[in-house]
C-alpha positions as CSV (number, residue, x, y, z in Angstrom):
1,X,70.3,38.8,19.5
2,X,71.6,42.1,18.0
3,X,73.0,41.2,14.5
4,X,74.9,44.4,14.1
5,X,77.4,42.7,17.3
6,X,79.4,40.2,17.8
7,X,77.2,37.4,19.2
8,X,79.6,36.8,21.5
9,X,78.5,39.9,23.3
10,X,75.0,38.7,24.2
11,X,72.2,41.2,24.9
12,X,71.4,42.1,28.7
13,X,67.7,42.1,29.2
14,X,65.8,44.5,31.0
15,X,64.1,43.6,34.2
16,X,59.9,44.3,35.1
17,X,61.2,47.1,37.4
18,X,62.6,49.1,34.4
19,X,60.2,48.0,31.6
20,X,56.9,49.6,33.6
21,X,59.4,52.3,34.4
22,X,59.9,55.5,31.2
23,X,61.3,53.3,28.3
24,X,58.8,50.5,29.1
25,X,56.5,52.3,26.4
26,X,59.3,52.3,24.1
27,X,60.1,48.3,25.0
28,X,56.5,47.7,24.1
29,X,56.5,49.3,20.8
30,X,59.7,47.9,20.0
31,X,57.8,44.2,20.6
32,X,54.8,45.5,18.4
33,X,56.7,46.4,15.6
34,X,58.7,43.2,15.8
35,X,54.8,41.1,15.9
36,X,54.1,43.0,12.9
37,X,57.4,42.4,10.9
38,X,56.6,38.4,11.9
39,X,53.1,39.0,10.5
40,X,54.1,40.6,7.2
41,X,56.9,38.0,6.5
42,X,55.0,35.1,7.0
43,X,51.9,36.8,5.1
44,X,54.4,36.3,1.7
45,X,55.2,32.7,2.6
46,X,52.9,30.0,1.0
47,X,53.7,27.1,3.5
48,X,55.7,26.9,6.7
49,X,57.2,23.7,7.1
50,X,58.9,22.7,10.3
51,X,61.3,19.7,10.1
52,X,61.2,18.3,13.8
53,X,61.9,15.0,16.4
54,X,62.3,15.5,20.0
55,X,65.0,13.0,19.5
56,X,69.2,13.8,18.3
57,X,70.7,12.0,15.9
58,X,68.4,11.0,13.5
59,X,69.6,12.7,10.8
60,X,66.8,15.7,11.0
61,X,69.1,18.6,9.8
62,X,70.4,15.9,6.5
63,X,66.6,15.1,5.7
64,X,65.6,19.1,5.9
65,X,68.9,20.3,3.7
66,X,67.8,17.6,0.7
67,X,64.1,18.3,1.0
68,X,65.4,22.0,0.7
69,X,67.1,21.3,-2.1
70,X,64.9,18.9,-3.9
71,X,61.8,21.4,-3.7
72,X,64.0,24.1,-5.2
73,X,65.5,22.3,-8.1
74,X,62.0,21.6,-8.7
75,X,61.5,25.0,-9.6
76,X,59.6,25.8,-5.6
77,X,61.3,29.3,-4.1
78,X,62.4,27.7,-1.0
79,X,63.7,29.3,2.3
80,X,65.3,27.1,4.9
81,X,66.4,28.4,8.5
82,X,68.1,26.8,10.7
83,X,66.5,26.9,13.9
84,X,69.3,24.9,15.6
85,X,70.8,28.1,17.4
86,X,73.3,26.3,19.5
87,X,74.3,23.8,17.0
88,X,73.9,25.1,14.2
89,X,74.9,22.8,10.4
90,X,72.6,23.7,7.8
91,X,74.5,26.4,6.2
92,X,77.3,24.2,5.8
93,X,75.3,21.5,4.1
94,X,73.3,23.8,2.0
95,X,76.7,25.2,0.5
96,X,76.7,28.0,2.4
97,X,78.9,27.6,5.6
98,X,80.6,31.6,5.5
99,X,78.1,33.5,3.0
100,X,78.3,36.8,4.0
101,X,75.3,38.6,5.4
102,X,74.2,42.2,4.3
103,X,71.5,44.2,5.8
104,X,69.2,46.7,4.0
105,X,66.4,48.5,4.6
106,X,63.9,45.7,4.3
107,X,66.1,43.6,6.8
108,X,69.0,41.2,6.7
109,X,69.5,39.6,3.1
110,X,69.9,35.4,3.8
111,X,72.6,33.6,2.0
112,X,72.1,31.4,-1.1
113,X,72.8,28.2,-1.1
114,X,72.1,24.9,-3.1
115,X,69.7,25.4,-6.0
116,X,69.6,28.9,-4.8
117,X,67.4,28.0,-1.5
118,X,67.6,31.2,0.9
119,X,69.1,30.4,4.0
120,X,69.6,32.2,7.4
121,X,72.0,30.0,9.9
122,X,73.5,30.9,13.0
123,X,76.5,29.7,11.3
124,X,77.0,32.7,9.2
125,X,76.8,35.1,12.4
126,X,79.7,33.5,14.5
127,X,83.0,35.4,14.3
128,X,84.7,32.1,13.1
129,X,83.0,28.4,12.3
130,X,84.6,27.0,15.8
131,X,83.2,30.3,17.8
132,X,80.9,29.0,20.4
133,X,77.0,30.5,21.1
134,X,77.0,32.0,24.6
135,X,73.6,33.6,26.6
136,X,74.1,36.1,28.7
137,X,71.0,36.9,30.9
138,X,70.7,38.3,34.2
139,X,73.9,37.5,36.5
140,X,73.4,33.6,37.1
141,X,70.1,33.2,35.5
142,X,71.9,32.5,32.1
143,X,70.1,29.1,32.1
144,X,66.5,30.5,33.3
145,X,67.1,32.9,30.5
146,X,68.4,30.4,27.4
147,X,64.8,29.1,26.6
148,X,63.6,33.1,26.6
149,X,66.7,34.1,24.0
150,X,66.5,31.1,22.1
151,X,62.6,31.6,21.0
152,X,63.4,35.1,20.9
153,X,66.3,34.5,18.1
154,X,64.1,32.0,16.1
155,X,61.4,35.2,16.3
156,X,64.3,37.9,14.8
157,X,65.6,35.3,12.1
158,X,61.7,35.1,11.0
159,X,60.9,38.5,11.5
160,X,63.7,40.4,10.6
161,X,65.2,38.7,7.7
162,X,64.1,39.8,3.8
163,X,63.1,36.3,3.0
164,X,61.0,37.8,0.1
165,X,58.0,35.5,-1.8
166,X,58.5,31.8,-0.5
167,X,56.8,29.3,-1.8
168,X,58.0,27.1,1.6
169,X,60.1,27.7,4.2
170,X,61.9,24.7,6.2
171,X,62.0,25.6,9.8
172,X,64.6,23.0,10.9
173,X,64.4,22.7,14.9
174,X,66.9,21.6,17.4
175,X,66.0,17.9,19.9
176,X,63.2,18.3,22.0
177,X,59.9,18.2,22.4
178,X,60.0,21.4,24.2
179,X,61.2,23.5,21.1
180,X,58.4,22.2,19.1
181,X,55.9,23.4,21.7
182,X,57.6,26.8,21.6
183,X,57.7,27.5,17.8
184,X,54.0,26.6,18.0
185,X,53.6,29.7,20.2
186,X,55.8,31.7,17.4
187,X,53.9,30.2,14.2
188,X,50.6,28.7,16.2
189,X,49.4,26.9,12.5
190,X,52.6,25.5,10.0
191,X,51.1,23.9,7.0
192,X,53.1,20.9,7.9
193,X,55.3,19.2,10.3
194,X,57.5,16.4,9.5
195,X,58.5,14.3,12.2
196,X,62.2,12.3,11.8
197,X,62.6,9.4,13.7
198,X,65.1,5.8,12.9
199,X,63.8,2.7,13.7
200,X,65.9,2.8,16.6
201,X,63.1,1.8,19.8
202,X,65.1,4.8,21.9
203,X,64.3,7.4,18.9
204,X,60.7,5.8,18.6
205,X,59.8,6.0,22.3
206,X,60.7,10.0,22.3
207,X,59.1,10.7,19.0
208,X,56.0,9.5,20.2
209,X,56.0,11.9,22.7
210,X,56.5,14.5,20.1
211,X,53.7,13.0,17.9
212,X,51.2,13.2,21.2
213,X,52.1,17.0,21.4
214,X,51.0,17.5,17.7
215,X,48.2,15.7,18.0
216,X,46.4,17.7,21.2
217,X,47.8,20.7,19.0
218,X,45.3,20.1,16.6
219,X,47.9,19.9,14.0
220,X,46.5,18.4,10.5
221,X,49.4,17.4,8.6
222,X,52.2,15.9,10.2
223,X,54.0,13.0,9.0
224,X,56.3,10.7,10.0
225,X,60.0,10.4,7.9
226,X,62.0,7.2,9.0
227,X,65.1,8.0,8.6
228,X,67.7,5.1,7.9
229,X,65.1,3.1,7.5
230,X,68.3,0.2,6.3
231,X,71.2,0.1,5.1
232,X,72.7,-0.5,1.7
233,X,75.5,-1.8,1.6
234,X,78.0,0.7,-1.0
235,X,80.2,-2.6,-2.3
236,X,77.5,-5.1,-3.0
237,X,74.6,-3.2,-2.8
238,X,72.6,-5.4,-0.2
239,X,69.8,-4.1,1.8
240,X,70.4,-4.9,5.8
241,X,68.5,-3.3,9.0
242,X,70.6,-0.6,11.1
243,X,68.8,-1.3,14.0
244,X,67.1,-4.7,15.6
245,X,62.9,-4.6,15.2
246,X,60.7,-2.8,13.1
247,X,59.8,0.2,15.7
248,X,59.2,2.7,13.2
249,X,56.2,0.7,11.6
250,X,55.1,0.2,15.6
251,X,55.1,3.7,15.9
252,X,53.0,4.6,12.9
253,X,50.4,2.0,14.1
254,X,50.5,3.7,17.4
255,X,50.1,7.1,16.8
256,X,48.2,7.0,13.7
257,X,50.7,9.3,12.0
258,X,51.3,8.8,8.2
259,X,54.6,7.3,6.7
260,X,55.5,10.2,4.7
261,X,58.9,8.7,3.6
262,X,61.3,5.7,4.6
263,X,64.7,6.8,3.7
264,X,67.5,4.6,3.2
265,X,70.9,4.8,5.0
266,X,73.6,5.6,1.9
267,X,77.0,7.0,3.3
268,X,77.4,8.3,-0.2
269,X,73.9,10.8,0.9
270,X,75.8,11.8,4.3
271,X,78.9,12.1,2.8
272,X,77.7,14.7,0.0
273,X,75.7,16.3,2.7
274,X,78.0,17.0,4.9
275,X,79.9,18.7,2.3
276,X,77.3,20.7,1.1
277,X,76.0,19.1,-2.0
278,X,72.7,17.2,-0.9
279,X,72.2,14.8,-3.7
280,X,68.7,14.9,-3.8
281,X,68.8,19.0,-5.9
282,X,70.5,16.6,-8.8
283,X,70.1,13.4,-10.8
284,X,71.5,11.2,-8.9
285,X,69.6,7.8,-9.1
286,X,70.5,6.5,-5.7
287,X,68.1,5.2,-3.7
288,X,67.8,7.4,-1.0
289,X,68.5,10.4,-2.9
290,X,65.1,9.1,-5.2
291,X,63.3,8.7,-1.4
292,X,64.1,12.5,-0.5
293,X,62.8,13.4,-3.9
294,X,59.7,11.6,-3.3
295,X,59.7,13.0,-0.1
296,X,59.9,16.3,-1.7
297,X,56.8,15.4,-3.8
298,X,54.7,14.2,-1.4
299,X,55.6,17.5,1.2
300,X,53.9,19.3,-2.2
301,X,50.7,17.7,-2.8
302,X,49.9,17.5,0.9
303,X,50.7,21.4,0.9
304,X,48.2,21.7,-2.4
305,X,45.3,20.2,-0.5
């Protein structure tokens, strides 16, 4: 990605034949310098959360923009990227769908959204919200290729952006197991990793698989968010199951994972969300806005330990 561009215009990638040819020493310092921008960023970042499923639709990108805001109105300097490249949302529910972008000479300034949490999104690169993400690799190896520029993005938005003195940063990543494996190779040792799942058996049965990977990883802390958990009801206020079972407490039992958080389905909390005021950065005494609070507390003293 070349940020001073269009993003549109894609970046054409240079083949082994040219890299070992004259500029292949300046290709290899070019990737040096870029490791060693990764390393100092991170260096000034207390705790790298990543906020992941393997499974779409379970509200992952909604859990990560109120945790965001929760730990920063709690007085936590918070940054939160969006690692969603081709679908990107979380600058529109952090309240900061068009912020513009400067660059300086210690890299690109992110946005500021809610409860001023620093924020880099795809979002606020596009020409115009509806502008789609194209890859362009080599000439019908765009697919080979998308895996490759996608990691390679996620690396720039780390490594190139003035995120400053963090006391966590949200790494928010896209369905699939895959890109979980592949940030690992970026950022081999988060502090944390939230998994989100429903109680849905579909989302259980492919989080599960996700919760394997962590576990050969190594990984100390990850925890398990069940998202939707139920459903209350906005005009009498009854509590009633989403989905059929109890899969979510099947998969805790079965992977041994911790039940960080069961979070309520409120289409007052999705509502707000959406439109960039997540409800857990304020008072609001709802029940699943007091869940992602909790959430929020609980993300902190694992972090402390």
């Amino acid at each position: 990605m070349d940020i001073s561009s269009p993003p549109e215009s894609g970046r054409r990638f240079r083949g082994y034949t040219q890299a070992a040819g004259p500029e292949g020493a300046e290709v290899l310092d070019q990737v040096l310098a870029q490791r060693g921008r990764l390393a100092d960023r991170l260096a000034r970042i207390g705790h790298v959360v990543v906020v992941a499923s393997g499974k779409g639709g379970v509200g992952k990108s909604a859990v990560t923009a109120n945790l965001a805001a929760a730990l920063a109105a709690g007085g936590a300097r918070v940054g939160a990227l969006d690692g969603d490249i081709n679908g990107p949302s979380l600058g529109h529910m952090l309240g900061a769908p068009s912020a513009p972008i400067a660059i300086t000479a210690d890299g690109v300034t992110p946005a500021t959204g809610v409860a001023g949490v620093r924020l880099v999104s795809m979002e606020l690169l596009l020409a115009a919200p509806d502008s789609p993400v194209r890859w362009r690799g080599p000439e019908g190896d765009a697919s080979i290729w998308r895996g490759v520029l996608e990691l390679g993005t996620v690396r720039e938005l780390i490594a190139d952006v003035a995120w400053g003195e963090l006391d966590f940063l949200l790494v928010d990543l896209p369905p699939g197991t895959d890109r979980i494996e592949r940030l690992l190779e970026l950022i081999p040792n988060p502090t944390a990793v939230l998994l989100v799942t429903t109680p849905s058996e579909a989302a259980c049965r492919v989080v599960a698989r996700s919760a394997r990977l962590l576990r050969e990883s190594g990984l100390e802390k990850v925890g398990l968010v069940i998202n939707m958990s139920t459903y209350l009801c906005p005009g009498c206020g009854r509590e009633g199951s989403l989905f059929g079972g109890d899969d979510g407490r099947t998969l805790l039992e079965s992977s041994g994972m911790a039940p960080w958080a069961e979070i309520p389905f409120e289409p007052a909390l999705a509502a707000a969300t959406d439109a960039g005021s997540p409800p857990a950065a304020g008072s609001s005494a709802s029940v699943a806005s007091t869940a992602m609070r909790t959430l929020a507390e609980r993300l902190v003293q694992e972090c402390a330990e």
